[in-house]
C-alpha positions in Angstrom: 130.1 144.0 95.1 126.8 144.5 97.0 125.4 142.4 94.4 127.8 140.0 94.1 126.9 139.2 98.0 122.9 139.7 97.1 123.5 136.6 95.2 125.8 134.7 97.3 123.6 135.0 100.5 120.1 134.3 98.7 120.3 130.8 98.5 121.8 130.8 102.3 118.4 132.3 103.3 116.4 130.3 101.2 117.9 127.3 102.9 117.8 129.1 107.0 113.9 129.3 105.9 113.4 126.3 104.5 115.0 124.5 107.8 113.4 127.1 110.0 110.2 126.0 108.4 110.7 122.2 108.7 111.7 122.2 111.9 108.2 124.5 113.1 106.9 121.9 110.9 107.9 118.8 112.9 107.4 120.4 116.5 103.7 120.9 114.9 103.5 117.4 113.8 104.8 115.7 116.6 102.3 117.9 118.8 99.3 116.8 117.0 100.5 113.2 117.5 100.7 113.7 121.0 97.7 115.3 121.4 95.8 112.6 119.5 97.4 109.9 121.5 96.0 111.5 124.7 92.6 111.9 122.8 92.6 107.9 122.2 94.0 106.8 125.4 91.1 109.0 127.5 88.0 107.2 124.9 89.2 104.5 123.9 87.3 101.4 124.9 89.8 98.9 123.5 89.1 95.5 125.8 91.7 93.1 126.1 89.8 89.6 126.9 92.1 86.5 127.5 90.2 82.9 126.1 90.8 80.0 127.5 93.9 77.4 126.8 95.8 80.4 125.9 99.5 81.0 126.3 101.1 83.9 128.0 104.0 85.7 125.9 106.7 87.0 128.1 108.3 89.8 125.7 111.5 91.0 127.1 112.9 93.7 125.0 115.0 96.0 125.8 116.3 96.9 129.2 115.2 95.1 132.6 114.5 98.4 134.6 113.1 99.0 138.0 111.9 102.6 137.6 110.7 103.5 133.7 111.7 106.6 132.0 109.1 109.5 131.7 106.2 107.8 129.9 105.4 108.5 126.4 101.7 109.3 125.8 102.7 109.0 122.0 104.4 105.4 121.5 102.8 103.7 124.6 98.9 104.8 122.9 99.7 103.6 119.9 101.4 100.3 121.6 98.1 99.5 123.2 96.2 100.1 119.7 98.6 97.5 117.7 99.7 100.8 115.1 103.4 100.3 115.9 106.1 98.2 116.8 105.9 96.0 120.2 108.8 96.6 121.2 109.9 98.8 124.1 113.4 100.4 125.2 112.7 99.3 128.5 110.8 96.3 130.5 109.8 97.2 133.9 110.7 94.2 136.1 107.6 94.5 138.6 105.8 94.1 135.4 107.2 91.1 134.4 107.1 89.3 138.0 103.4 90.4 138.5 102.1 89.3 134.8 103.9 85.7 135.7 102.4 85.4 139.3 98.5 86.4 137.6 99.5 83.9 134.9 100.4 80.9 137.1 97.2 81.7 139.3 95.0 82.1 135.5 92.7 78.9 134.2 92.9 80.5 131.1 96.8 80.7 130.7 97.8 77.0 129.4 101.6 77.8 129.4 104.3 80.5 129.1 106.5 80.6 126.2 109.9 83.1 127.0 110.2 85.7 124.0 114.0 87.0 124.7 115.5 87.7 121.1 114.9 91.7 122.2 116.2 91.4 125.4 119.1 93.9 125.6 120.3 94.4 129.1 119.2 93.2 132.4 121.9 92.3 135.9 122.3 89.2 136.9 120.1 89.7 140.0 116.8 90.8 137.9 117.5 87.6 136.1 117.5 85.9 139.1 114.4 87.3 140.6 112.3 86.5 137.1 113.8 83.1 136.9 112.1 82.2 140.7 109.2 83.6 139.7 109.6 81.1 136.6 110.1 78.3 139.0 107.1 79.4 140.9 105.0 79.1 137.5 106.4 75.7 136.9 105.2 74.2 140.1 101.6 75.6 139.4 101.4 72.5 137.1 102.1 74.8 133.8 104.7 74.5 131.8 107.5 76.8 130.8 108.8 77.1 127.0 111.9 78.7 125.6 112.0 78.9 121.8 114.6 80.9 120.1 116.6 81.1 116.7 119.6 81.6 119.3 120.3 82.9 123.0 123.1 85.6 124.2 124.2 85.1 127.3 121.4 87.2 129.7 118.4 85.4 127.7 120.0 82.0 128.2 120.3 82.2 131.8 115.9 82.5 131.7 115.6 79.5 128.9 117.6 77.2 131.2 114.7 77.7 134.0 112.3 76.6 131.7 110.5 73.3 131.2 112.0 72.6 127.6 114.4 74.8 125.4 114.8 74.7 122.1 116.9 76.8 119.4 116.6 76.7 115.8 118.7 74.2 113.5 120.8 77.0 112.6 120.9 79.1 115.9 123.9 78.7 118.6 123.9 79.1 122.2 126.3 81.9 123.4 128.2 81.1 126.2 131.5 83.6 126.6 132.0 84.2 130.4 131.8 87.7 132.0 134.0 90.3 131.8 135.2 93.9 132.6 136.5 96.0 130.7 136.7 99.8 129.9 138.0 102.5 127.6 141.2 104.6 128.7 142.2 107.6 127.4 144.9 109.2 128.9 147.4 109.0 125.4 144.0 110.7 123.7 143.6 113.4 126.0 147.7 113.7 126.1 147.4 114.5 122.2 144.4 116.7 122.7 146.5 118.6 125.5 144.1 118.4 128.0 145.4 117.8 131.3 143.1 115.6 133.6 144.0 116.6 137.2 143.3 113.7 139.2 142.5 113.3 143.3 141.5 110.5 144.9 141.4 108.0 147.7 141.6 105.0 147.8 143.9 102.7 145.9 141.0 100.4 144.4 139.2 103.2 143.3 139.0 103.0 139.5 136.6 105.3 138.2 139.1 107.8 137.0 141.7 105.2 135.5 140.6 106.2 132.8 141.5 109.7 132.3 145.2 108.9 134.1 146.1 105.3 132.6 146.1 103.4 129.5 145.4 100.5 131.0 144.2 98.6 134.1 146.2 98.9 137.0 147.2 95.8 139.2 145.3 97.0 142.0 141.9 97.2 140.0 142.7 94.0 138.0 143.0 92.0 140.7 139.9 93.4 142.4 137.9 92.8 138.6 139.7 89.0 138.5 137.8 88.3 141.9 134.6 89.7 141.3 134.1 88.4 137.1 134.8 84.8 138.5 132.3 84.6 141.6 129.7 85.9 139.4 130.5 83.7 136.2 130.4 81.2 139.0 127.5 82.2 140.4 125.3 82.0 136.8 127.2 78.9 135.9 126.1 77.0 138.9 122.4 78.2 138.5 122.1 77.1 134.8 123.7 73.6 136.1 121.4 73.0 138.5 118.2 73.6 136.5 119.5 71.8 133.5 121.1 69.2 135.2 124.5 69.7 133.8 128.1 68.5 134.7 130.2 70.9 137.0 132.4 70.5 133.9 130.5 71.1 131.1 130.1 74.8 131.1 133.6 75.5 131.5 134.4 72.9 128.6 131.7 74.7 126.2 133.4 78.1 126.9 137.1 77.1 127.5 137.4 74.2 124.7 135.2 75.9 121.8 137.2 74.9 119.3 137.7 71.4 120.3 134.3 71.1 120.9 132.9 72.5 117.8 135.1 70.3 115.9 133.2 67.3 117.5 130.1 68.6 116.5 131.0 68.9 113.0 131.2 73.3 113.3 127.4 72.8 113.9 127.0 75.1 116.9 123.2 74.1 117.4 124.4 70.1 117.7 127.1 71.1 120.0 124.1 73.1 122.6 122.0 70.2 122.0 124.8 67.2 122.6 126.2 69.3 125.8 122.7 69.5 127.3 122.1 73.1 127.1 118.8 72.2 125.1 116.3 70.0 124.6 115.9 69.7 120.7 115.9 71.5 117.7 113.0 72.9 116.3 112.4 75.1 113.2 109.4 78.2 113.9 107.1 76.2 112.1 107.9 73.3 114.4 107.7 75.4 117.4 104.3 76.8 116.3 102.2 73.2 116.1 104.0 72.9 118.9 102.5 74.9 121.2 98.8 74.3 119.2 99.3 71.0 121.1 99.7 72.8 124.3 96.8 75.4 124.1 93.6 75.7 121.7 94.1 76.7 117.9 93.9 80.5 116.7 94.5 79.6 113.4 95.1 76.2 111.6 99.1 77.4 111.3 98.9 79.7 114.9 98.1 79.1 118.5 96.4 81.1 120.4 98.5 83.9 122.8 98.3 86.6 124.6 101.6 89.4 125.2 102.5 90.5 128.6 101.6 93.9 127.3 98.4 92.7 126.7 97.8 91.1 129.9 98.5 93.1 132.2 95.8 95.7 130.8 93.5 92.9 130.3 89.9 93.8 132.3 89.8 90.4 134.5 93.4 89.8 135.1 93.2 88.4 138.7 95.0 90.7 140.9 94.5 90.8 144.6 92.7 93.9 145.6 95.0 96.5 146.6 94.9 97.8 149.8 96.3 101.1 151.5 95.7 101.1 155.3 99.1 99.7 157.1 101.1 99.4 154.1 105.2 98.7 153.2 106.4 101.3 150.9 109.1 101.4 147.8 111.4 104.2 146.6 113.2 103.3 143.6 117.1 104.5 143.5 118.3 104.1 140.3 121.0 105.7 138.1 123.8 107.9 138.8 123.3 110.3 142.2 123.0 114.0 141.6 121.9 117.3 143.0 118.6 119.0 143.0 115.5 117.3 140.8 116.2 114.6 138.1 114.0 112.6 135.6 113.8 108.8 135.9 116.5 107.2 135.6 118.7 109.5 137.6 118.7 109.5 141.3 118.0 113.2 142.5 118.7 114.9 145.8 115.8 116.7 146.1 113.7 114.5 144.1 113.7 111.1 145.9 114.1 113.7 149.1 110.4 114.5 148.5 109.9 110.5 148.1 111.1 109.8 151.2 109.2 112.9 153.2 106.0 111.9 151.5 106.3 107.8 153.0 107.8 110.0 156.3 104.5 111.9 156.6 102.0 109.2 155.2 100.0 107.6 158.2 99.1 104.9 156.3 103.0 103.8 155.9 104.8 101.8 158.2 108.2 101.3 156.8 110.2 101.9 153.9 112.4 100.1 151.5 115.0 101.7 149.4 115.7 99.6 146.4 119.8 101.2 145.3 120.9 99.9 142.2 123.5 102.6 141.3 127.2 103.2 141.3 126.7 106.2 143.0 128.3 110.0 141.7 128.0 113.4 144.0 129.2 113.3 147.4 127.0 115.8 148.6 123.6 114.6 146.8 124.5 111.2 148.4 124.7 113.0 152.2 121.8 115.2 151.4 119.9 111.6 150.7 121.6 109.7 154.2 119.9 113.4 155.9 117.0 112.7 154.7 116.8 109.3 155.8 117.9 109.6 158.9 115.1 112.5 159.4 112.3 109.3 158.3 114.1 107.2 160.8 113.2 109.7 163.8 109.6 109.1 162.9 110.3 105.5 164.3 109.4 104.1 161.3 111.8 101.0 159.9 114.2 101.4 157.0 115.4 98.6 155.3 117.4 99.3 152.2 117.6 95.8 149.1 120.5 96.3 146.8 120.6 95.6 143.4 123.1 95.2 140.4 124.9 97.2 142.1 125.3 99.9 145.0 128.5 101.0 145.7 130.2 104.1 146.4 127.6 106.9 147.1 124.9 104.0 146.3 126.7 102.4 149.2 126.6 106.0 151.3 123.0 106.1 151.0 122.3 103.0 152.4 124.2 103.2 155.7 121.2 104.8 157.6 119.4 101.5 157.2 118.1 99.4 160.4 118.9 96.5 157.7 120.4 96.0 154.7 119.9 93.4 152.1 121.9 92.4 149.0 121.5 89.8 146.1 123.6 87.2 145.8 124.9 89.3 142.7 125.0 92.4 144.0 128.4 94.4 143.5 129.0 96.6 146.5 131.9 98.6 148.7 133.6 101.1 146.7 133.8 102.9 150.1 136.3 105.5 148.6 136.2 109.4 146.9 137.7 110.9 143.8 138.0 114.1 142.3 138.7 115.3 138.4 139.1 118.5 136.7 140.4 119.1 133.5 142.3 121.7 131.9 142.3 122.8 128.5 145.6 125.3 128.3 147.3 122.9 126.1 144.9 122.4 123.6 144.2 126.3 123.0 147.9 127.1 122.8 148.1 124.2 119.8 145.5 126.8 118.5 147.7 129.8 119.4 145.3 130.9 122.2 146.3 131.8 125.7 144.7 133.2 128.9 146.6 135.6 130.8 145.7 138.8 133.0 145.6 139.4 136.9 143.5 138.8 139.8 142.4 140.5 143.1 143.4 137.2 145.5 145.8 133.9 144.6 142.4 132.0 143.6 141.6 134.7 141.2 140.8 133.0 137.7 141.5 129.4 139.5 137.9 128.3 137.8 138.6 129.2 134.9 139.2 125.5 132.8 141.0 127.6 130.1 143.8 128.3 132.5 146.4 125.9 134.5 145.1 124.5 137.9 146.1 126.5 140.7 148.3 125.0 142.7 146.8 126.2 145.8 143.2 124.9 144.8 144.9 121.7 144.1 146.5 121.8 147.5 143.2 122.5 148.8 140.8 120.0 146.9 143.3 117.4 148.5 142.6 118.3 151.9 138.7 118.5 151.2 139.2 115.3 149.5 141.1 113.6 152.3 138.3 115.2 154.4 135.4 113.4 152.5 136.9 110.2 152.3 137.3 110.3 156.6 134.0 111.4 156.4 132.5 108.3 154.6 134.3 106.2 156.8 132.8 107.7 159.8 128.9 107.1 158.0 130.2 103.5 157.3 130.8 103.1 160.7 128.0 105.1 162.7 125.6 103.1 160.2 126.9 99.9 160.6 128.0 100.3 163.7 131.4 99.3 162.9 134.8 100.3 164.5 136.6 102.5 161.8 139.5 100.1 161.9 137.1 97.9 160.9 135.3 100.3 158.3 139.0 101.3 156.8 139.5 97.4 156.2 136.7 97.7 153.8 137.5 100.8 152.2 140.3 102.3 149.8 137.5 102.1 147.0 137.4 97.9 147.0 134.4 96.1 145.4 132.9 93.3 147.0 130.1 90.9 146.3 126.9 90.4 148.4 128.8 87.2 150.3 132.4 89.3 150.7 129.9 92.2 151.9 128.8 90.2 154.8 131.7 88.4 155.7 132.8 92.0 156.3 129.5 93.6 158.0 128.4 95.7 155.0 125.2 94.1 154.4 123.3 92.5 156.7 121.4 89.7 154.7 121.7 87.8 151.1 118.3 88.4 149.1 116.5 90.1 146.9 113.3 92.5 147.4 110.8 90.6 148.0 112.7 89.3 151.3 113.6 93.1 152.4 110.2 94.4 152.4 109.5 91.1 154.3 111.7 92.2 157.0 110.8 95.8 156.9 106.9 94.5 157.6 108.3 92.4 160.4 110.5 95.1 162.1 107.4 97.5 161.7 105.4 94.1 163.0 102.8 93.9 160.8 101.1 90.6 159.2 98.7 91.8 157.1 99.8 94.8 154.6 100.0 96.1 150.9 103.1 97.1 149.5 103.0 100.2 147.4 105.9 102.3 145.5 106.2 105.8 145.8 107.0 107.2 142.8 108.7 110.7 141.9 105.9 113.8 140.5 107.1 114.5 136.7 105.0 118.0 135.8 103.2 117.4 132.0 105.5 120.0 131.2 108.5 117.8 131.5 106.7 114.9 130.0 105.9 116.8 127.3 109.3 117.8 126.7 111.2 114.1 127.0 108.9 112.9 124.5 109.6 115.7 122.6 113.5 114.9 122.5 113.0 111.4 121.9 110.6 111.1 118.9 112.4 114.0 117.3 115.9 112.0 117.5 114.1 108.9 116.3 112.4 110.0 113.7 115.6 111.4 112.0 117.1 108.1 112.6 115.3 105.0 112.1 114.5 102.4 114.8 117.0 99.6 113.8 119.6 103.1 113.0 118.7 104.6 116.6 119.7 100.9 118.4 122.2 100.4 116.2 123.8 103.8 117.3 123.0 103.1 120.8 125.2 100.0 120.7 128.3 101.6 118.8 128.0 104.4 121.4 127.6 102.6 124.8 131.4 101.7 125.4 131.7 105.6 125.1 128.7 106.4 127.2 129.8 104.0 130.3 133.7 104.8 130.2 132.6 108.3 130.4 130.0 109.0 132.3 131.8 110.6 135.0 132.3 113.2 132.5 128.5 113.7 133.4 128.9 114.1 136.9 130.5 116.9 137.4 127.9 119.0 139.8 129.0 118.5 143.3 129.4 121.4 144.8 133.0 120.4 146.1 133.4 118.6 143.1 133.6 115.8 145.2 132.9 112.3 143.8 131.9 109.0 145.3 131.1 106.7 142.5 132.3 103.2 140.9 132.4 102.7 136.9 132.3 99.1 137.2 130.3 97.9 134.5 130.1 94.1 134.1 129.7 92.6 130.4 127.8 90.0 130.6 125.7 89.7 127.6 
């Protein structure tokens, strides 16, 4: 018998070695990589030069972010050296708006031609703030090209702000609408026996419909209706004005598809070009002699370009010198809200905590703007963030706070302590409202013929335990706490905005508003995006002449180290177009539930909206 287990278990070993070794094996590997990336980013002398009549490529790929993930020493050296693909998983916006402000200023930059066949993801208000910075270009005397084998939604908002847009013979223009829609999985968990114990307050306050409906409720709905159709308006009546469309023709290319396809023979690229939406079609070739005409020759088939990328690291791109006496600073708030330290991406207690003590203690900076875009999540990170605050505005200093895609909820607490608060004309904000969720998993283990029972010392004894049914007096109590939290937010609404809390309660029960409803209502103070708020801040702190500088989070190498570890070793089990590809099945998972995520409040207290607008 011993034998007969001898040979069983061999090849098991075998194979536990073999993976053991692999795995030691790529660690090692991607180690060396990294270390070799560091080696040819510190001596590498690789000078970008720009030549003259050359035109600027703006690459968007990926995600329009305001604050970039933890850098990767790995792809971003071997970016810069040409030995993999261009493309990024993220474009930082203040790169884009500075590379098109030094190209507009740049003799040597003939034109800008839009690149947005990678663009992924960017809100509506990031897309506003590159198109003006388009415009801007434009009335430099240099003109703006968009050239693509077809446009989503997000990329043809940017082509419309351009000089001339064309699309490919056998490309379309996609034009849908916005909308909002989410996951539900309340018959799922209901056959998985888990029991989602749901508090809340508020009766607009959807985050947790999901967990406790299978569909949208009227209260939400209505609420979504609103909001979906002042923003589709909002883009539509951009893209009119810059293209010089009809009120009506927008509506008639999304509403009356078929009709109007059928007019255009089921040729999508005539039907763009006959409604107006472009200029011409043009095949790559086409597009490439082209833009020879508009800048000097590389080749006799290529013109001669230059990336973004590229640019910006270019030796004489002309940036103003940067100056740190009497300066503006930025703290990026991005992501969901959380306790204790977090990586980009995230929005940390005690992370952006030391942010805003570090622009509290600089001399050298006179005010502060806190850029929100996030939905918000812990209650008590959020109030732990409004402390600290309020601790920078003893120092006298100003605070103005510019919102983004969106800050609502605890993205919406946090920016109550401002002397001022700014919103985009798309921003999504409110959500004034609190939520708790626990779930129990009794159900499911007595499927499996597994129970919990035994005794305890008080009546909350074992009332943790997730294996177990909620105890009712916990629930009693988390209702009270809850109840509690929610009174508390509207008292920070109102001390903050100095608002009566009838006032404040008017505004609450977890509605959504946009930037205009926002200050009809005396959430927000002004309609505009950063630029204007650390205008404002500068005034308040009444300066004239000042640098603006961002103050960004201290990652240790050690964490560096390890995030590039995680993400090279996932991709390189799955390839690039697999890894997207993934991503994108994923994501409706990922955003319906990423409260799931959340779940570190102390109190277990939540103040966070799930509104996710698709738009692309």
């Amino acid at each position: 018998m011993k034998t007969f287990f001898h040979i069983i278990l061999s090849p098991l070993r075998w194979l536990a070695q073999l993976l053991g070794l692999l795995r030691t094996l790529l660690v090692n590997l991607i180690l060396i990589f990294f270390l070799a990336a560091l080696f040819m980013l510190t001596f590498s002398n690789d000078k970008v030069t720009v030549r003259d009549n050359t035109v600027l490529v703006l690459t968007l790929s990926g995600q329009i972010v305001e604050e970039q993930k933890i850098a990767d020493p790995l792809t971003g050296a071997l970016n810069s050296l040409g030995r993999i693909s261009r493309l990024a998983d993220e474009t930082l916006l203040q790169d884009v708006v500075d590379g098109i402000r030094a190209g507009a200023a740049d003799p040597r930059i003939s034109c800008l031609l839009l690149d947005l066949k990678d663009l992924d993801q960017a809100g509506l208000d990031q897309l506003q703030i590159i198109a003006r910075e388009l415009l801007k270009f434009r009335s430099s005397g240099k003109k703006v090209i968009a050239a693509e084998d077809y446009y989503r939604q997000h990329s043809y908002y940017l082509a419309a702000h351009a000089d001339e847009v064309y699309l490919n013979p056998m490309g379309l223009v996609d034009l849908h609408g916005f909308g909002i829609y989410r996951l539900h999985f309340k018959e799922a968990l209901e056959r998985l026996g888990v029991n989602y114990h749901i508090f809340r307050v508020g009766d607009y306050k959807s985050a947790v419909e999901p967990f406790s409906r299978d569909s949208v409720s009227d209260q939400t709905r209505e609420q979504n209706r609103t909001l979906v159709h002042d923003l589709w308006q909002l883009y539509t009546d951009d893209i009119s004005r810059e293209r010089g469309l009809q009120p009506k023709t927008v509506e008639q290319y999304t509403n009356q598809v078929v009709e109007q396809l059928a007019a255009a023979g089921g040729d999508p690229a005539t039907l763009a070009w006959q409604s107006g939406l472009i200029d011409g079609l043009k095949t790559r070739q086409e597009i490439s002699e082209y833009l020879i005409t508009l800048s000097s020759p590389d080749t006799e088939q290529d013109f001669s370009q230059i990336s973004l990328a590229d640019y910006l690291r270019s030796d004489s791109i002309p940036y103003p010198e940067k100056k740190r006496k009497d300066s503006i600073a930025i703290i990026i708030a991005e992501g969901p809200i959380l306790g204790g330290y977090q990586p980009s991406g995230a929005i940390g207690a005690d992370s952006i905590g030391e942010q805003i003590k570090k622009a509290r203690l600089d001399p050298d900076v006179k005010g502060l703007v806190l850029r929100i875009n996030s939905g918000g999540g812990s209650a008590f990170a959020s109030e732990l963030i409004r402390q600290e605050l309020l601790t920078f505005k003893k120092s006298g200093k100003p605070l103005v706070v510019s919102m983004g895609s969106v800050a609502a909820s605890g993205g919406y607490w946090i920016a109550t302590p401002a002397d001022e608060i700014w919103a985009a004309p798309a921003t999504l904000t409110g959500s004034i409202g609190i939520f708790a969720a626990i779930p129990t998993f009794e159900e499911s283990l007595a499927r499996l013929g597994v129970y919990n029972d035994g005794v305890g010392s008080t009546a909350l004894s074992g009332s943790t335990d997730l294996t177990r049914p909620i105890n009712p007096q916990l629930a009693q109590a988390l209702q009270l706490t809850l109840e509690r939290g929610y009174r508390r937010f509207l008292e920070v609404v109102a001390a903050g905005r100095g608002l009566e809390m009838s006032q404040v309660s008017q505004a609450a029960e977890g509605r959504v508003f946009t930037a205009a409803q926002a200050r009809d209502l005396g959430l927000v103070d002004q309609i505009g995006h950063l630029d204007e708020a650390v205008a404002a801040a500068a005034s308040r702190a009444g300066l004239t002449d000042y640098s603006v500088q961002t103050i960004t989070r201290s990652d240790s190498m050690v964490n560096s180290i390890l995030e590039m570890l995680r993400e090279n070793g996932a991709r390189m089990l799955i390839s690039q177009s697999g890894w997207a590809r993934l991503q994108e099945i994923l994501s409706p998972f990922k955003q319906s539930l990423t409260g799931l995520a959340l779940f570190d409040d102390p109190q277990r207290l939540y103040a966070r909206s799930e509104l996710i607008l698709e738009s692309r």
